[in-house]
Steps between C-alpha positions, in 0.01 A plus 500: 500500500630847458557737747622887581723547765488907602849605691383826671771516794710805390490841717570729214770702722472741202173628556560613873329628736178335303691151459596381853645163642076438678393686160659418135474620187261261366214556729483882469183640366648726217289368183150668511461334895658170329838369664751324239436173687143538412523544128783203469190283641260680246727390189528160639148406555404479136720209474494290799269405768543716865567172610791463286623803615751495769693809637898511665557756751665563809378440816418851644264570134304181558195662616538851256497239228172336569331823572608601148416195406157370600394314277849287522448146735638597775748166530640637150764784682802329550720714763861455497654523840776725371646664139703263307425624154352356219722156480372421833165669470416266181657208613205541827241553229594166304551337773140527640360484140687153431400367832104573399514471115840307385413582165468895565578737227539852669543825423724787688369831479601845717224683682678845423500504110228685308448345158218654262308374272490187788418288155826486413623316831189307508558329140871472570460279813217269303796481249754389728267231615467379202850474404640365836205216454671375157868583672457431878828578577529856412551782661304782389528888585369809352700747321327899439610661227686777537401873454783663603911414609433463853786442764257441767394134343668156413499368159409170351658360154241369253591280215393236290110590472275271420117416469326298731210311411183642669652792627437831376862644610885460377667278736880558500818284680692708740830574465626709758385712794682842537522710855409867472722666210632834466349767254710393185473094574126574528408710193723212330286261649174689410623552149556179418138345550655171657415600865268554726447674825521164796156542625521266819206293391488108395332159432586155573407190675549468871711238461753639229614784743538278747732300260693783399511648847645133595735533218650864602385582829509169673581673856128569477348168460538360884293829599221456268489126501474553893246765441286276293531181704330727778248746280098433618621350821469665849881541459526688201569873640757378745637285168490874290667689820733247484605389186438822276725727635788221376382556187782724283446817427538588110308536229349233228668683199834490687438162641294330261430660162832584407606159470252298439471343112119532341416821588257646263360887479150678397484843443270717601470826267252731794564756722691395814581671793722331801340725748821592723528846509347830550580621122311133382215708598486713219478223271178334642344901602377767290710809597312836509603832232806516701622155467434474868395163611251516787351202684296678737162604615569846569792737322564835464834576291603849346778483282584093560663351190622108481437476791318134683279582796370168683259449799253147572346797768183647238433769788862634493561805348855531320593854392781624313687829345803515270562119474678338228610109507433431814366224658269533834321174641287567804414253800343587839816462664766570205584700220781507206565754334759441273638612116417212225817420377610426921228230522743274457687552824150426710740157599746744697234737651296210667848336610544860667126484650606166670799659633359783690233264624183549296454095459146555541519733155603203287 
């Protein structure tokens, strides 16, 4: 049976003070009263069953999730005990799936990405079912094509593309996964329609992860077989507390997908967003005759220009004079204020915060 796995366990440090440790990025109401959570389960629903839904988070978002969520069984939230990245995270996922459904095919997806027309996804995932059912031992991920040299994003090789029967998309092999470029390796990479952005999304069976992850991670496999001998018993959280947290921390490109052997890409040619940052806003909100993006219920600005104004609070007034590229995000109990081009050094500010104290900010 096919499944969707939804990892929603990042904070989103880069969207603090509304993103917090109790808080992340993923559950904030920013779209129209919508959280980005919300609308990942709204693409997903045309094409599986709620009950074939199953979410990965951390511990602490367990209860924010099913509260976005309620229409979600509430045994589907699986809450890792601590952050071990995606290796780990997926490894969990199959794991359970396997133990329930040995002949699971499931697919990864990221609660934080925006993807429009939601079509485009949708007929991409049936496509990667159908392939994986005449090659079961793929390993399928999602490329987006690119719209402009980014530095920000990993790349994915595409070569060798070929038709497959029943599926309305180009399925290409993979050859090789690139880390964030700089400007001129990028525009070269744009330029010469062979890659794609790395999207963080795949398909497979349950059981040809866990292969691989056997194969190249096999300091994981005492954890998660121990986690699955004790999964549905009345030892399974101590099992989780126990076991998880021995779990390596890395990711499943570095880990897994870099080395593995029939790795095959479909690309998705729709407006994505990887919604980390304050300036991602103005990609996914319509910015006033100023070029000010505003998500707020109440603004007054008088000679504001590029600037992005942000507040969940509908009864808060923001005001401004004189502005220009700057960046103010407003809590009840904090406030940045910052230029756009120093979003970037949010990381040192909140190490700063936790230095003189202000845990309870984060």
């Amino acid at each position: 049976m096919n499944y969707a796995v939804i990892m929603a366990g990042g904070t989103g440090k880069r969207l603090w003070p509304l993103s917090r440790q109790k808080r992340p990025k993923q559950m904030l109401k920013l779209l129209d009263g919508q959280t980005l959570l919300g609308r990942c389960f709204e693409r997903l629903t045309p094409v599986f069953d709620a009950r074939n839904i199953l979410v990965l988070t951390n511990a602490g978002y367990v209860d924010l999730v099913r509260e976005n969520l309620p229409d979600l069984p509430v045994n589907n939230v699986i809450a890792e005990p601590v952050v071990r990245d995606t290796a780990s995270a997926i490894g969990l996922a199959a794991t359970v799936l396997a133990r329930y459904d040995p002949e699971a095919v499931m697919a990864l997806l990221t609660a934080d990405q925006l993807i429009e027309p939601p079509e485009v996804l949708q007929e991409a995932l049936a496509d990667a079912f159908t392939f994986i059912a005449q090659k079961p031992e793929t390993l399928i991920t999602f490329g987006i094509k690119p719209t402009f040299p980014s530095t920000q994003l990993g790349y994915i090789k595409c070569a060798d593309p070929r038709q497959c029967p029943k599926c309305r998309n180009t399925v290409y092999s993979v050859e090789a996964f690139r880390e964030k470029p700089d400007q001129e390796t990028a525009r070269q990479y744009v330029e010469s329609g062979a890659y794609s952005w790395n999207s963080g999304m795949f398909v497979w069976r349950a059981k040809t992860i866990l292969a691989n992850l056997q194969e190249f991670l096999p300091e994981a496999m005492e954890p998660l077989r121990k986690i699955a001998g004790g999964w549905d018993t009345p030892a399974q959280g101590r099992i989780l507390q126990e076991w998880f947290p021995k779990l390596p921390k890395i990711s499943i490109d570095y880990a897994v997908m870099e080395k593995a052997r029939d790795v095959h890409a479909i690309r998705l040619d729709c407006q994505w967003l990887d919604m980390g940052s304050f300036a991602a806003l103005a990609d996914i909100i319509k910015s006033d005759e100023n070029n000010n993006v505003v998500v707020a219920g109440i603004s007054e600005l008088l000679d504001c220009r590029n600037d992005i104004i942000v507040t969940e609070d509908r009864g808060h007034l923001i005001a401004a004079i004189g502005l220009e590229n700057i960046v103010i995000a407003h809590t009840p109990d904090a406030t940045l204020v910052c230029h756009v081009s120093q979003t970037e050094r949010l990381k040192t500010l909140l190490e700063r915060v936790e230095q003189h104290g202000g845990t309870k900010f984060l």
